[in-house]
N, C-alpha and C positions, 0 to 999 in steps of 0.2 A: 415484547421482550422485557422481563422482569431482570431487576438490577439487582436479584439475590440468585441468579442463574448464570454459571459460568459456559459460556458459549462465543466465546470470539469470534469473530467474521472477516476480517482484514481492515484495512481504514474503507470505509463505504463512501465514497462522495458524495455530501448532502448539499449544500449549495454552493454558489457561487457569486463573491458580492459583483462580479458584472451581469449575472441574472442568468447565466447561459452554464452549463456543464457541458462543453466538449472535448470529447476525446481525440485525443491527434495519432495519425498513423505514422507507426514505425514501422522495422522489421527485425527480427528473429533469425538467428542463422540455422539454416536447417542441418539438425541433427545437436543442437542447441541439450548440452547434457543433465539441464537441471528443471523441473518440475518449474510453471510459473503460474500461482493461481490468481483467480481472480481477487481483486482486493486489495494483494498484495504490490510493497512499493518494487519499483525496478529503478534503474539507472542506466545512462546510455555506456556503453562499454567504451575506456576510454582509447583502449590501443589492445591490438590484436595479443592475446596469448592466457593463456590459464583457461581454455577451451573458449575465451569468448575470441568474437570479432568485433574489431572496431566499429565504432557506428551502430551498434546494434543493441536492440534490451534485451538486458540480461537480469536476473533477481538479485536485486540491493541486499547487500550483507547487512545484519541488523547494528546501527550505530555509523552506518557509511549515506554519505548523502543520496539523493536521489531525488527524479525531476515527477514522479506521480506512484497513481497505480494501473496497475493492470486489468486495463477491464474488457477481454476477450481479445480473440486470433480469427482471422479465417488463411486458409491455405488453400493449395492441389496436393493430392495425396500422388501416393504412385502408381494407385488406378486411373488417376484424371480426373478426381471427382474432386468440387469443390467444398470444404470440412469449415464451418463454423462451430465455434468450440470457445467456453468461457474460461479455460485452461489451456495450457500449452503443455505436453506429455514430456517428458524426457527424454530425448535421442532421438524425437518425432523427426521425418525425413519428410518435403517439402518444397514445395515451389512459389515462389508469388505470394509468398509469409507477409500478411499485414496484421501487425500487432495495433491494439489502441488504445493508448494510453493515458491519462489525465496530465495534466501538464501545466497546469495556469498554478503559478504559485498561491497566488491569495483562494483558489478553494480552500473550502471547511469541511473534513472528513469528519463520520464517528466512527469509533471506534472503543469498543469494550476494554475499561481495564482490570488489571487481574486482582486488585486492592481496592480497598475504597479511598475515596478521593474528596477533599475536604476546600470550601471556596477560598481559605489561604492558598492554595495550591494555582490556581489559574495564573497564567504567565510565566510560569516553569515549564523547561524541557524537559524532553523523556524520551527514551529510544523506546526498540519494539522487543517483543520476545521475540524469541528464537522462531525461523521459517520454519512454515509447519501449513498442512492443509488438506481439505479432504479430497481423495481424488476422485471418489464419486459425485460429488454437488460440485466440484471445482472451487470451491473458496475457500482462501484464505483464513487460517483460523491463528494468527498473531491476535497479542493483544498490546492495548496500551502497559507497559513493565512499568509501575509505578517505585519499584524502591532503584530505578536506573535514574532519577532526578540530575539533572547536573547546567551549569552556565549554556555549554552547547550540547544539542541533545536532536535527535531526527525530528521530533515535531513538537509544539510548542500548547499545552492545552489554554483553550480560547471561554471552555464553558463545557457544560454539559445537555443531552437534547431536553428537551421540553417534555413533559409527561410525568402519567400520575405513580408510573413503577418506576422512576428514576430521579433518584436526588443527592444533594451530598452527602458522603456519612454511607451510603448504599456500598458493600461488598463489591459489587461487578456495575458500576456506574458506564453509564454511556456517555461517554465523552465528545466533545466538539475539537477538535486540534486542525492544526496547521502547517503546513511543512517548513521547517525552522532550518533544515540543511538541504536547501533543493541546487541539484547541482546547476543552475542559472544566474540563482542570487548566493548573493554575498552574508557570511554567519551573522546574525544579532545574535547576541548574548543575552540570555533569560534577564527579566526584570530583576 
């Protein structure tokens, strides 16, 4: 992936400083009215109304905290057959919905942003662009919103990845961040 290539993906989970990326099962309420692609953050629904259900993941409004991303579903359809799937469809109807979600605050996502991005910049927040994604690959195509800077901000950038098409200064930089508003911990305030 060239850092002069605008092609967003969602926050992609790249590692984690306890060595492990696991994803934790949730669930989805079925008939759940909004697209959820892979990549993208969700949040657990805090109380039942505005079509969600409590207890349940729903898609993180962009600028609203949330506890990961979404990285695939499996269900029962209403044939009885069992649907693994790296998205969750809109108004999809279902049974035994397990979502799975990333969830360890200290992972380290990349994720492309839409500006370039300069090493003064690392330890500032930033939220996300607007939900957006493809429905045919299922992912999420957010990017890091670089002129969204502010004290609290949905994820906090840590660095950029490593490689010879990505550096600072680069148009579409691939960034390193961190969830800076995950709905478990408590807000720090950009450096």
């Amino acid at each position: 992936m060239s850092a002069t290539v605008n092609a967003p993906f969602g926050l992609r989970p790249s590692y984690s400083p306890s060595g492990v990326i696991r994803p934790t099962a949730f669930t989805i309420a079925s008939g759940y009215a909004s697209n959820i692609f892979q990549n993208q953050p969700v949040r657990i629904a805090p109380s039942t109304g505005g079509g969600e259900t409590e207890g349940t993941i729903v898609a993180s409004a962009v600028g609203a905290a949330f506890i990961g991303t979404f990285q695939g579903v499996e269900f029962t359809d209403s044939d009885g057959r069992r649907r693994v799937s790296n998205k969750f469809t809109a108004s999809q109807a279902g049974t035994d919905i397990v979502a799975y979600v990333t969830l360890d605050p200290t992972i380290v996502y990349e994720i492309q942003s839409n500006a370039a991005l300069v090493v003064a910049d690392i330890g500032k927040q930033y939220d996300l662009t607007a939900i957006a994604g493809n429905t045919t690959t299922g992912l999420s195509s957010q990017a890091l919103d670089v002129a969204s800077a502010a004290a609290n901000a949905s994820v906090r950038l840590i660095g950029i990845t490593p490689g010879p098409d990505n550096a600072f200064g680069d148009t579409y930089v691939i960034a390193q961040v961190q969830v800076s508003e995950h709905q478990f911990v408590a807000n720090i305030a950009a450096i």
